[in-house]
N, C-alpha and C positions, 0 to 999 in steps of 0.2 A: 504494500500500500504506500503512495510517496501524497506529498503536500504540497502546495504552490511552493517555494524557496522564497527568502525576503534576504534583499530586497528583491521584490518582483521585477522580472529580467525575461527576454526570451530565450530558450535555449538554442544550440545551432541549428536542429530542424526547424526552426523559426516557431515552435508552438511554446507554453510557458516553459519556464525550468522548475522543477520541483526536486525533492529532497525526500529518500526513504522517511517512513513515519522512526521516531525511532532514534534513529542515525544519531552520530555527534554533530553532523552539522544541521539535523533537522529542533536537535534540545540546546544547540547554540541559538543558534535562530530565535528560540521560543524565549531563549533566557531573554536574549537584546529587545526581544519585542516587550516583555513582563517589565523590563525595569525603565524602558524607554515610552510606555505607555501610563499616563495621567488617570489616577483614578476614577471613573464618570463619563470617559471619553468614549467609551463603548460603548452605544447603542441596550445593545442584547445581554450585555452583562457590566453594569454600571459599578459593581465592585473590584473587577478584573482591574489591576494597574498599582502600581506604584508611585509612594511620594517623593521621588525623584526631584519632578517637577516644582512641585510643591514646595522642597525645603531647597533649589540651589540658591537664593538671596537671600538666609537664614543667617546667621554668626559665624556659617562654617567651619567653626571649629567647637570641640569640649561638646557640650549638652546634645547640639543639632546633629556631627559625626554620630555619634553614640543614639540616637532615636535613628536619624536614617539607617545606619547599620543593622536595629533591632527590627525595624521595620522590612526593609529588604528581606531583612534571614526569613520570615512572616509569613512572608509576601511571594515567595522562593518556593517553600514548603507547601504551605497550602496552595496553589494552582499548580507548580512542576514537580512536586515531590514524590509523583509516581514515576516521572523520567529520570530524576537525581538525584543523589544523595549530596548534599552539601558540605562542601568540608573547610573550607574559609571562606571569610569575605571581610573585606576592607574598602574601609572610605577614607580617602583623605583628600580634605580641602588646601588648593597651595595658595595664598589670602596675593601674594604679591604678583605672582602670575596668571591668578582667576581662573585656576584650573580645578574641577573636578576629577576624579579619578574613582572608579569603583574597579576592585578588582576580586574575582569569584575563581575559587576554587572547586569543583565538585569530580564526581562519579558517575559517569551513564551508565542506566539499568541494562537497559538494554548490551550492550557492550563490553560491562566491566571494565571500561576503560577510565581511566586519569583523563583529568581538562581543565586548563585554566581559559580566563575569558578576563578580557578590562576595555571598561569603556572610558572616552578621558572625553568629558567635554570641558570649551570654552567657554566663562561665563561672560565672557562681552559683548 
């Protein structure tokens, strides 16, 4: 069974590209779409998403790190937590360069394999 792939692209037979269900790059996928999606933003499931969005203009550091992080791990668990097992996760805010940085460690069920994933946005 495969899934559209994100970001959505065509493949070289010119029809979509997609991604085994499953796969490491189909529970990458799902990680970047979970944390890079705004809670309420979906339609059809309006608690799907992460406060991501929400906390980047926050102190970014001490209290708000430490809630984002908790929140994430959450948020990870409850909707992927049948495709991964979670085994770090890091936030670090860099205040002079207005960089976010999340960095996830886990385990694909399906594969028993190792996988790190980090996303680094810009906050300007």
């Amino acid at each position: 069974m495969s899934r559209l792939a994100f970001p959505f692209a065509p493949a070289r037979d010119g029809r979509a590209a997609t991604v085994a269900y499953g796969s490491s790059a189909h529970v990458r996928q799902m990680l970047e779409l979970l944390i890079l999606t705004m809670a309420g933003e979906r339609v059809m499931r309006p608690d799907l998403g992460s406060p991501v969005r929400q906390l980047l203009f926050g102190a970014g550091e001490g209290a708000t790190a430490i809630a984002l992080e908790a929140a994430l791990q959450a948020t990870i668990n409850q909707w992927l937590g049948d495709m991964l097992t979670l085994h770090e996760l890091t936030v670090d805010f860099d205040g002079a360069e207005a960089i976010l940085e999340i960095q996830v460690a886990y385990e694909v069920h399906s594969t028993r394999t190792d996988d790190r994933f980090s996303i680094r946005k810009e906050l300007t």
